[in-house]
C-alpha positions in Angstrom: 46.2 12.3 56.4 43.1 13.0 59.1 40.5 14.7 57.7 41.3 19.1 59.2 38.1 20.7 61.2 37.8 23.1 58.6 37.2 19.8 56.3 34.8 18.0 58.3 32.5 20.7 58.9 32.8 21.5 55.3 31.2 18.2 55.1 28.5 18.8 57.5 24.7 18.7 56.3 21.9 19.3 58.1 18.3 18.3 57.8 15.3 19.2 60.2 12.8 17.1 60.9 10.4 19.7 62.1 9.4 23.5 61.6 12.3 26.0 62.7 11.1 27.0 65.8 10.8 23.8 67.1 13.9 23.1 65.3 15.9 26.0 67.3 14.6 24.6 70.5 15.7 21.2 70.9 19.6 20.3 70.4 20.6 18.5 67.4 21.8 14.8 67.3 24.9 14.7 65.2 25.9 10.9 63.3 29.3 10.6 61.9 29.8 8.5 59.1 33.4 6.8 59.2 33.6 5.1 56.0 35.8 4.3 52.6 35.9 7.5 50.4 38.9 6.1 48.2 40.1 2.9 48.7 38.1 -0.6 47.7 35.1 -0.3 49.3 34.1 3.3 48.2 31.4 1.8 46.2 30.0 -0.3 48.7 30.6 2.7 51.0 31.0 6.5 51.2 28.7 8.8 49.2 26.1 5.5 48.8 25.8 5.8 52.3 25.5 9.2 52.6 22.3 9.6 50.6 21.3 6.6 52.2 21.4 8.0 56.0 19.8 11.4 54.9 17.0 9.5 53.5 16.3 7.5 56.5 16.1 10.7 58.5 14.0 11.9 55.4 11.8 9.2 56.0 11.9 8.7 59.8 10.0 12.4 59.7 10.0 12.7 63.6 10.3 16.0 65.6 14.3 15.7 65.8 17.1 18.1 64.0 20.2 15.8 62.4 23.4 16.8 61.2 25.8 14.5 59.7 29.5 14.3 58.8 31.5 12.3 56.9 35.5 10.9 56.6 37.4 8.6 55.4 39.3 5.9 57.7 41.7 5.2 54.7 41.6 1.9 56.5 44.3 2.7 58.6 43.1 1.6 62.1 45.5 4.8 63.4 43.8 7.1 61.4 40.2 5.6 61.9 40.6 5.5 65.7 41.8 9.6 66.0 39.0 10.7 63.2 36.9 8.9 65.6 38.1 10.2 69.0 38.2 13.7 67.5 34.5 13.5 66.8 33.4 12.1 70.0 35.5 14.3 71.9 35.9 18.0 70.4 33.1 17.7 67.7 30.3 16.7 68.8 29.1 13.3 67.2 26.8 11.6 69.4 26.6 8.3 67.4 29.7 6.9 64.6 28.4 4.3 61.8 29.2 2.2 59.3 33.2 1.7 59.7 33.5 -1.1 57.1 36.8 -2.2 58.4 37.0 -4.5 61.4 40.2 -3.5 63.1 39.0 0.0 63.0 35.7 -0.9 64.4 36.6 -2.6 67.1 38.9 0.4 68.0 35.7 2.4 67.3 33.5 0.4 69.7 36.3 0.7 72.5 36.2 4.3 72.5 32.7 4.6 72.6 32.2 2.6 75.4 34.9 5.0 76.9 33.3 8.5 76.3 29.7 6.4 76.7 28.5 7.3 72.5 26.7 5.0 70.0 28.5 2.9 67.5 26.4 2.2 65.0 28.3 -0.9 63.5 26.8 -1.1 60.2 30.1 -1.5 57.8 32.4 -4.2 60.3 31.9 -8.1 59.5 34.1 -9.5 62.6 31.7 -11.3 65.3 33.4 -10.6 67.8 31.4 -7.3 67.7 28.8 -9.4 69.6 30.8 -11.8 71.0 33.6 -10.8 73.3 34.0 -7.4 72.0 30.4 -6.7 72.8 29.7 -3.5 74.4 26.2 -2.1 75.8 27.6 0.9 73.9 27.1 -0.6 70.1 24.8 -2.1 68.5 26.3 -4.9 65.4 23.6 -4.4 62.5 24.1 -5.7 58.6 26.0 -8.9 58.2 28.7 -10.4 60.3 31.5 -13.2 59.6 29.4 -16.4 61.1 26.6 -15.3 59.3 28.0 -15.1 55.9 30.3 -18.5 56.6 26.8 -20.5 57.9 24.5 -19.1 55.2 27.3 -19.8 52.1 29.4 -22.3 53.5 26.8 -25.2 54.8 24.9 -24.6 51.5 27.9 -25.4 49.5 28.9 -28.3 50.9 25.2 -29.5 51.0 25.8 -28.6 47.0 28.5 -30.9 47.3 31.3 -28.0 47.0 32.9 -30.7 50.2 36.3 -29.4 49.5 37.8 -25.7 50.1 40.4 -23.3 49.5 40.8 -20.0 50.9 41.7 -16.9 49.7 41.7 -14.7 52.1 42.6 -11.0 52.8 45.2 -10.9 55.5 43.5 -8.5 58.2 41.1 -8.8 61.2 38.0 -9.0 58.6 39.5 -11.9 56.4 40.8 -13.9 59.2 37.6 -13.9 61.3 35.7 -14.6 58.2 37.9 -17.6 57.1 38.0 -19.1 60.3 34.2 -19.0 60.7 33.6 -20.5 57.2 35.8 -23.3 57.7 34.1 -24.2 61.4 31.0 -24.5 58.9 32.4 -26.4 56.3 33.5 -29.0 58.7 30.5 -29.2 60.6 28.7 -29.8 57.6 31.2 -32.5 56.6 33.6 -31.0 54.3 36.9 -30.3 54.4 39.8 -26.9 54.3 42.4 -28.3 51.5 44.6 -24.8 51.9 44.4 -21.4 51.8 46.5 -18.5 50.6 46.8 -14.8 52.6 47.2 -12.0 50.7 48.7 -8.1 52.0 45.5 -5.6 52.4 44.9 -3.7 51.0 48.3 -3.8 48.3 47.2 -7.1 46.2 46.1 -6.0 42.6 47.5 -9.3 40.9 46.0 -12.3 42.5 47.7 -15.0 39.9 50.0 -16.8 41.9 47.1 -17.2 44.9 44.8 -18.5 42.4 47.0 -20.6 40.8 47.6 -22.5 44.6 44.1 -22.6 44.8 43.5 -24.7 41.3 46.7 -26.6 42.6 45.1 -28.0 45.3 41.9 -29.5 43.5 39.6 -28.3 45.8 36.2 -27.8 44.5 35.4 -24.7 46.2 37.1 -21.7 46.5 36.0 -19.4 49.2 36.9 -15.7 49.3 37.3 -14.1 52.2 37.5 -10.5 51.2 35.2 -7.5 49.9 34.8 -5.4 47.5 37.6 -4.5 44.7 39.6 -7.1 46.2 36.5 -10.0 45.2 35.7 -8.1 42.1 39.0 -8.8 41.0 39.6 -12.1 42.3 36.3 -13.6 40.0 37.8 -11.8 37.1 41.0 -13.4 37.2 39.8 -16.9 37.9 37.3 -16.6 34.7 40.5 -15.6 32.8 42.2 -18.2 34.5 39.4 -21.1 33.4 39.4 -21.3 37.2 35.8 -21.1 37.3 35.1 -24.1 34.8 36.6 -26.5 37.5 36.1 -24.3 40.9 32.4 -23.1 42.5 33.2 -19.7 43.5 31.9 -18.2 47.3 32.1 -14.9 47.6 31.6 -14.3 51.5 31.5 -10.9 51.5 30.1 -10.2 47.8 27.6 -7.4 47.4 25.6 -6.0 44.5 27.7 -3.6 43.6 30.6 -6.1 43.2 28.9 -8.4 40.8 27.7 -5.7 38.6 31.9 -4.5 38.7 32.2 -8.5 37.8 30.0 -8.5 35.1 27.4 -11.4 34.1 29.3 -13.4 32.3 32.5 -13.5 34.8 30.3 -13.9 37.9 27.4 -16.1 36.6 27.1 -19.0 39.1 28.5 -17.3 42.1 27.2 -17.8 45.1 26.5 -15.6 47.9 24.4 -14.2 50.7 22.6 -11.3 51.7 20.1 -9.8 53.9 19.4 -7.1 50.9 18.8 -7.0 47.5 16.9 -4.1 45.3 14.5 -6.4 44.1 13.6 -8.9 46.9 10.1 -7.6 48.0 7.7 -4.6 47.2 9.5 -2.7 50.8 12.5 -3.1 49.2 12.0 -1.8 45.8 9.5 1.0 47.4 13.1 1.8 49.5 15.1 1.8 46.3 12.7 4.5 44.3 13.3 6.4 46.6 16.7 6.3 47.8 18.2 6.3 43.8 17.4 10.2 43.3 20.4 10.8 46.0 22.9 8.4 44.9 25.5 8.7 43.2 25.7 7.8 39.6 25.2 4.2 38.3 25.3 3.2 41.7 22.4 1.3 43.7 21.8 0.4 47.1 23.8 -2.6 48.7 23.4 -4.0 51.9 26.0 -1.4 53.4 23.4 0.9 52.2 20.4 -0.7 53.9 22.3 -1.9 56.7 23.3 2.5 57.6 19.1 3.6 56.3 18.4 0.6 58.8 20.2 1.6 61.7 19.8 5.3 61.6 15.8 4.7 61.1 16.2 2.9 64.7 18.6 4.8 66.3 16.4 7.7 65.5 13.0 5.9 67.0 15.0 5.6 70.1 15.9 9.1 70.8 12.5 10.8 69.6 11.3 7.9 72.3 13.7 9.2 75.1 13.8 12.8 73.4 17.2 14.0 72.1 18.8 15.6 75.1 18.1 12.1 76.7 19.5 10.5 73.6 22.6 12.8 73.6 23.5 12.6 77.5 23.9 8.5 77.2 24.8 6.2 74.6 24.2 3.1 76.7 20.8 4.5 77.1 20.4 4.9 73.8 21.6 1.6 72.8 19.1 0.3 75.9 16.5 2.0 73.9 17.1 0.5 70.9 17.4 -3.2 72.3 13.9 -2.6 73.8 11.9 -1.4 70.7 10.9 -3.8 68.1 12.6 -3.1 64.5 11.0 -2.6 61.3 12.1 -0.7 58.4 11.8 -1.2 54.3 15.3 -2.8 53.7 15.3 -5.4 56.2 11.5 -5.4 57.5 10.4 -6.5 61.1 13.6 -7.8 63.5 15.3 -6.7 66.9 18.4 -5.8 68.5 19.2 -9.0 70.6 21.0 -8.8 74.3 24.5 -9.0 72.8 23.5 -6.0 70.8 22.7 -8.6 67.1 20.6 -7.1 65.3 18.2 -10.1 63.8 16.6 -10.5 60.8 16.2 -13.3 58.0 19.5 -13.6 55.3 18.9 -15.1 51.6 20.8 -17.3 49.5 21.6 -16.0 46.1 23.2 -17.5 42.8 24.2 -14.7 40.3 22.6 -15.5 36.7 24.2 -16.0 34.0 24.2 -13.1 31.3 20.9 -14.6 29.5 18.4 -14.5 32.3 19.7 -10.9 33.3 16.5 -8.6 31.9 19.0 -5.4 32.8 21.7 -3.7 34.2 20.8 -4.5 38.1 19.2 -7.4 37.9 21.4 -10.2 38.9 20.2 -12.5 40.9 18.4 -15.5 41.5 17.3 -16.1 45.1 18.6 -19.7 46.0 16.9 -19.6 49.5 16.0 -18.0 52.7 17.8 -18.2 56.3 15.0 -17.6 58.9 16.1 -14.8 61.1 16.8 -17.2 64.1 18.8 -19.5 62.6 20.6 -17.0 60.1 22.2 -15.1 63.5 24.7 -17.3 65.6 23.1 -18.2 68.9 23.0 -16.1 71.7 24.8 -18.7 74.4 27.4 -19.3 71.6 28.9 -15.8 71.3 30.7 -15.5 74.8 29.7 -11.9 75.3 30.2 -10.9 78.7 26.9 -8.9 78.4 24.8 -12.2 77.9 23.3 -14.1 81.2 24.0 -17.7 81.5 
């Protein structure tokens, strides 16, 4: 059910970046956040990222006033598309984020092009964000589908994990991450033995799916989903035994979800991210701050960082153009933002590339096993790093119509 007027303001905050009078004189920039309030991302999601995007414009302290609402897409790509076209149309939003739901986001990204907005596209794993669907009206930030398949899958098989088996949520996100794992596999010499598609976001019981995957004696099983859909999936194969014969890949696997694992379930899973808590002084300087204003027992993931990222640029750009600038064009905006260097405490120095990428390195990790873990966060083990170059597919490879040849 869409989210009434009366509820979205309701769920309006405002924070000024400057006295009142100066305030009261310049118009405010309003960010929507279209995320998952309920459903199984909420963790990775919703209120996380909330706290997250008021303290980037905490921290950001520039001369601008902010206001930001929030709704859930229920991931229904009808329901995402009119909360969405509501906002840019009758309420306001100059710039939607995070929409951690690929068919929804690329509806999203369509209709800001249309009514020429900013799409922050902080949530959404589907390349094609930068690849065909790209727009000069969004901007693809935190992680996308070749980047997870390149970063886990060609260190697996280099692991000698040469033999896979997908398991693989059956929606835009699942299928674009499947298909760019197994281009990776094979081009670093292994091999696809099956896969099995699940309905998404139904599947609770996942027994008969993993039972095909031990079935076909592949030594690698790759999941192709997100959160409560991979926290359940490692649980059940460590009930299963699975995991004593399979290596398990999360693609999309996130903080968050490993801690819902639990050590001794996910211990030896493998996985990569451009974030973790702990990597760097930035990063744990960003978490001491951001924890006050999350919620409880939760701490930041890369959707997190990926929204304090993107908001700390988007808001460089429009104190840069001024915010009436800002608020008049989003393809100037997003012009703005491809031509100022990035640089922020979650993902450090980067850029937004031509097809609207935003670059920076990724990192290998292996979960450790309940032993090593010292307490309740700290889970991994960093396994490696992905320069930012190489981590990002390149430019001439993305077919976005945006790109020179």
């Amino acid at each position: 059910m869409l989210n009434t007027r009366r509820d979205i303001l309701a769920a309006c905050g405002a924070l000024a970046g400057a006295g009142a009078a100066r305030a009261q004189s310049t118009p405010a920039l309003r960010l929507g956040i279209l995320g998952d309030l309920s459903g199984p991302y909420r963790d990775l999601s919703g209120l996380g990222t909330m706290a997250c995007v008021r303290q980037a414009i905490e921290d950001a302290g520039l001369p601008l006033q902010v206001e930001v609402v929030h709704a859930d897409h229920q991931h229904k790509p009808d329901v995402g598309a009119a909360i969405a076209r509501q906002w840019y149309d009758r309420d306001g939003v100059d710039a939607i984020l995070e929409v951690n739901n690929s068919a929804i986001a690329l509806a999203v990204a369509d209709l800001a092009r249309e009514k020429d907005k900013v799409f922050l596209a902080t949530g959404p794993a589907t390349a094609d964000l930068h690849g065909p669907r790209c727009s000069p009206n969004h901007v693809h930030w935190t992680y996308d589908t070749w980047m997870l398949a390149h970063g886990a899958g060609t260190a697996a098989v280099r692991a000698g994990g040469d033999s896979w088996f997908f398991l693989t949520a059956d929606y835009a996100f699942g299928h674009a991450l499947q298909r760019d794992t197994a281009r990776a596999v094979e081009s670093a010499g292994g091999k696809v033995l099956g896969q099995s598609r699940y309905p998404f976001p139904q599947t609770t019981d996942y027994s008969s799916f993993l039972l095909q995957a031990q079935a076909s004696r592949a030594k690698v099983l790759g999941l192709a989903n997100a959160g409560t859909d991979t926290v359940n999936c490692v649980k059940q194969a460590h009930e299963f035994g699975l995991t004593r014969r399979m290596k398990l890949v999360g693609l999309l696997c996130l903080l968050g979800d490993v801690r819902a694992m639990g050590a001794e379930a996910a211990q030896g899973l493998m996985l990569t991210e451009p974030f973790y808590w702990d990597l760097n002084d930035r990063t744990r300087a960003f978490t001491r701050r951001a924890l006050p204003r999350m919620p409880p027992n939760i701490y930041p993931s890369t959707n997190h960082a990926g929204a304090y990222s993107a908001v700390t640029h988007y808001l460089k750009a429009a104190a840069a153009m001024g915010p009436a600038g800002a608020k008049a064009s989003g393809r100037a905006t997003i012009a703005r933002m491809k031509a100022l260097p990035t640089d922020d405490d979650c993902f450090g120095p980067g850029r937004v590339r031509e097809d609207g990428r935003k670059i920076h390195p990724v990192y290998l990790f292996e979960v450790k096993p309940p032993a090593e873990v010292r307490r309740e966060w700290d889970l991994y083990r960093l396994a490696g790093t992905i320069e930012a170059e190489e981590a990002m597919r390149p430019l001439a490879e993305g077919g976005c119509p945006l790109v020179r040849g």
